[in-house]
C-alpha positions as CSV (number, residue, x, y, z in Angstrom):
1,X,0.0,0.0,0.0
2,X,1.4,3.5,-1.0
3,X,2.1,5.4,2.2
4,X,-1.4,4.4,3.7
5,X,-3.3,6.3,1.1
6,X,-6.7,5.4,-0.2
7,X,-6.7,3.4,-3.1
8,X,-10.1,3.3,-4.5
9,X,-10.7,4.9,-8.1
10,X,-13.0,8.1,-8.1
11,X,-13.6,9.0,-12.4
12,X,-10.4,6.9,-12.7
13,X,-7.9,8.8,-10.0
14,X,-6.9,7.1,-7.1
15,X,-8.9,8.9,-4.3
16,X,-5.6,9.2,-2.0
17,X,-6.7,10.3,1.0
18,X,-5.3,9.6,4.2
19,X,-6.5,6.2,6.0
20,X,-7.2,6.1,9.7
21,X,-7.6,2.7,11.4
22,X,-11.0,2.0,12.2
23,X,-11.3,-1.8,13.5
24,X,-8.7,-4.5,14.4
25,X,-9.7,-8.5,14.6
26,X,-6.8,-10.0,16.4
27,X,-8.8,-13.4,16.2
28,X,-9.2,-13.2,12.0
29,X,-5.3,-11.0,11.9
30,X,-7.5,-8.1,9.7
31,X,-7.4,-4.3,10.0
32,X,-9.9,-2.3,8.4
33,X,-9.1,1.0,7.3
34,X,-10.6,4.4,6.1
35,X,-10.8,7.6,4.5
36,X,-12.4,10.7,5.1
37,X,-15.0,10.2,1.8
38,X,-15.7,6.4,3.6
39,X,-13.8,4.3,1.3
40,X,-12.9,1.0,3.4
41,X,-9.9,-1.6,2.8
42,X,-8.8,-4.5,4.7
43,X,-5.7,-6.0,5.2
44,X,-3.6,-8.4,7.3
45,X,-2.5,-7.3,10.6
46,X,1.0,-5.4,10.0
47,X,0.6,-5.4,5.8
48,X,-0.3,-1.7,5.8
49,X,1.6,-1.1,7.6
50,X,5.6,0.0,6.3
51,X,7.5,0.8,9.0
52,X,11.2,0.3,9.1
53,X,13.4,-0.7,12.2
54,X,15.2,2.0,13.8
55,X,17.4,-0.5,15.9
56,X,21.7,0.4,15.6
57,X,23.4,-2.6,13.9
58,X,27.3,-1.7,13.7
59,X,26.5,2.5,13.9
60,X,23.4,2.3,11.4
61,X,20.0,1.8,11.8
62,X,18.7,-1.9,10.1
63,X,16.2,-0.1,8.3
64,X,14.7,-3.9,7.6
65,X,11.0,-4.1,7.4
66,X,8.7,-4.5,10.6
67,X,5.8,-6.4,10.8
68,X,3.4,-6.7,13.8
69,X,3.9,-9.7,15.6
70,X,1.6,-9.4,19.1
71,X,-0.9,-7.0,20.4
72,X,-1.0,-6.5,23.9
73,X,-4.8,-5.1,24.6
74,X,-3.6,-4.6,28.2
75,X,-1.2,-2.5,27.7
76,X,-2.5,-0.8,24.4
77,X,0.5,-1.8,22.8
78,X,1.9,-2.9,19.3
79,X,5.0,-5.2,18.9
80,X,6.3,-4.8,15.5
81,X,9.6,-7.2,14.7
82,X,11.8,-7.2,11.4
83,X,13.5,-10.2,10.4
84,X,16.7,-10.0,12.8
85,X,14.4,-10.2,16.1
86,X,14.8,-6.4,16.6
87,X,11.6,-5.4,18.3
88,X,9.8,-2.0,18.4
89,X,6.8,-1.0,20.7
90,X,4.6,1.1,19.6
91,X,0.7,2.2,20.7
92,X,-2.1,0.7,19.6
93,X,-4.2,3.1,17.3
94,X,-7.7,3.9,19.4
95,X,-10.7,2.5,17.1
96,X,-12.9,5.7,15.6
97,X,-16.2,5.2,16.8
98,X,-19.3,7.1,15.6
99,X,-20.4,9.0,18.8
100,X,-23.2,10.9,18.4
101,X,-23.9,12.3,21.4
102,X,-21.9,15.5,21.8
């Protein structure tokens, strides 16, 4: 996916829009996400995802790939590893809910 943009067509034009993370299923590993016009994609847990690992190996950073690899609900926490074992922790994106109240 291209920098978490959109990628539905609008008149044949990728929309492009920013997506937001709406809805995690830990149980099925799928993310929904969405833009601000409502276009929805999934994908698997960590696919969207492109986030490179920051950790020092020999004065530079690995710059390999993460992926997610747990979600601790507990904490609110993301554990993204690349293919060394380097981990990274990161928080777990709130779901947007629709609250209508206000």
């Amino acid at each position: 996916m291209d920098n978490n943009k959109c990628p539905a067509f609008i008149n044949d034009k990728k929309c492009g829009l920013a997506l937001a993370l709406v809805e995690q299923d830990v149980d099925t590993e799928m993310e929904v996400y969405e833009c601000p016009l409502g276009h929805r994609v999934q994908f698997l847990l960590g696919e969207a995802k492109r986030k490179q690992c920051a950790a020092l190996v020999h004065s530079k950073a690995c710059g390999l790939e993460l992926s997610v690899v747990e979600q601790e609900r507990e904490t609110a926490t993301e554990v993204y590893e690349c293919p060394l074992g380097h981990r990274t922790y990161a928080p777990l994106e709130p779901p947007v809910t629709d609250d209508d109240s206000d």
